[in-house]
C-alpha positions as CSV (number, residue, x, y, z in Angstrom):
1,X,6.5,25.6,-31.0
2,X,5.9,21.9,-31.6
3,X,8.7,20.4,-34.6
4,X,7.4,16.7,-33.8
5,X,3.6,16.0,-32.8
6,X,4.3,13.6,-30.2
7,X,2.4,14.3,-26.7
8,X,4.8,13.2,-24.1
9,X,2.0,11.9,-21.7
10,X,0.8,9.8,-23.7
11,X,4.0,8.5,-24.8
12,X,4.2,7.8,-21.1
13,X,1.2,5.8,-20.9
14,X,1.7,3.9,-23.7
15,X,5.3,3.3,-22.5
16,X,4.4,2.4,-19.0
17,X,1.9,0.0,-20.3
18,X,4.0,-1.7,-22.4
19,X,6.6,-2.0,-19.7
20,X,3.5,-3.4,-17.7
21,X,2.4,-5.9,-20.1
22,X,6.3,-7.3,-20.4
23,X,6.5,-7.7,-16.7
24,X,2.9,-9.4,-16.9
25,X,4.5,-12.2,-19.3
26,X,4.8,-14.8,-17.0
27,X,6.6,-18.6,-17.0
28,X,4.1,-21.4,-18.1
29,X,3.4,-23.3,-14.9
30,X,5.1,-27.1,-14.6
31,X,3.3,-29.8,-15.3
32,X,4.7,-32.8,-15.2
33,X,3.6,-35.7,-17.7
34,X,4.9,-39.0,-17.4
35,X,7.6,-39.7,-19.4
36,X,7.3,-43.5,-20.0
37,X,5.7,-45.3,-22.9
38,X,3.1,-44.5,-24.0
39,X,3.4,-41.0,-22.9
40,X,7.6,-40.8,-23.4
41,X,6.6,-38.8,-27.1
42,X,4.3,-36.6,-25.9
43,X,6.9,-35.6,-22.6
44,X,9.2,-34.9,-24.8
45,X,7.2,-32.9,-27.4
46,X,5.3,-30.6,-24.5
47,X,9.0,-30.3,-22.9
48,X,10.1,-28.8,-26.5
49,X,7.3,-26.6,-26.6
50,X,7.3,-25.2,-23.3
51,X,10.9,-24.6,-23.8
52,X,10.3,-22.5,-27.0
53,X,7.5,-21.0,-25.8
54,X,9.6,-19.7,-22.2
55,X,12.9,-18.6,-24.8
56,X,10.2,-16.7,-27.2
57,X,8.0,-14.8,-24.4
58,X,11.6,-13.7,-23.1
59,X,12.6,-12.1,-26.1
60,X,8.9,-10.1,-26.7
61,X,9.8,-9.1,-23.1
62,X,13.3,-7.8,-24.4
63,X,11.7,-6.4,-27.2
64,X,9.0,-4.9,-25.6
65,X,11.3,-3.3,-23.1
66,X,13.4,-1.7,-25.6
67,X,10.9,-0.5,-27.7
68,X,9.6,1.5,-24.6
69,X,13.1,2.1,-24.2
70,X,13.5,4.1,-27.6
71,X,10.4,5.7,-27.4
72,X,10.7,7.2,-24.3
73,X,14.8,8.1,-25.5
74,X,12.4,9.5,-29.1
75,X,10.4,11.6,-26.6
76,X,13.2,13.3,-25.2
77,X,15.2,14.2,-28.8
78,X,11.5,15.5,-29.8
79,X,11.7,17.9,-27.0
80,X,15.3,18.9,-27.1
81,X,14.7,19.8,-30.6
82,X,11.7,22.0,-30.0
83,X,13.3,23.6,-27.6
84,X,15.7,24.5,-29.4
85,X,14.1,25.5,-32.5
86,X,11.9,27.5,-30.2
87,X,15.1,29.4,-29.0
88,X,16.9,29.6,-32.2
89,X,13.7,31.3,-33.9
90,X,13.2,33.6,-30.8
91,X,16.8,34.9,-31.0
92,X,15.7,35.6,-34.9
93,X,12.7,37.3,-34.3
């Protein structure tokens, strides 16, 4: 007897994928501009960016791997509680 309708394997993919796709989130490479006039603004402003764009693709990576986390932790309570619904009805009947 099925309480939730989630179908664990394909929890798993999805899960697995996303774990995938975080681990595939990878640094921008370095590239070096000079950082004398006339260029000293830009430097600065593609260091800034660069820098924002490395702190925000670590926290989707967090994110991501928590969410996959919590689903996988969902699939589990999902189960439990069929089981023991299943149980608990099948000692009734």
């Amino acid at each position: 007897m099925d309480t939730f309708a989630l179908d664990s394997h394909t929890v798993t993919s999805h899960t697995d994928s996303l774990r995938a796709d975080a681990a595939a989130l990878n640094p921008l490479p370095g590239t070096s501009f000079p950082s004398f006039y006339p260029f000293t603004a830009f430097h600065e402003a593609y260091a800034a960016a660069a820098s924002a764009a490395e702190t925000r693709a670590q926290q989707v990576r967090d994110e991501a791997r928590r969410v996959a986390a919590f689903m996988d932790l969902t699939v589990t309570a999902a189960n439990t509680v069929d089981g023991n619904t299943s149980k608990g009805l099948g000692g009734l009947l």
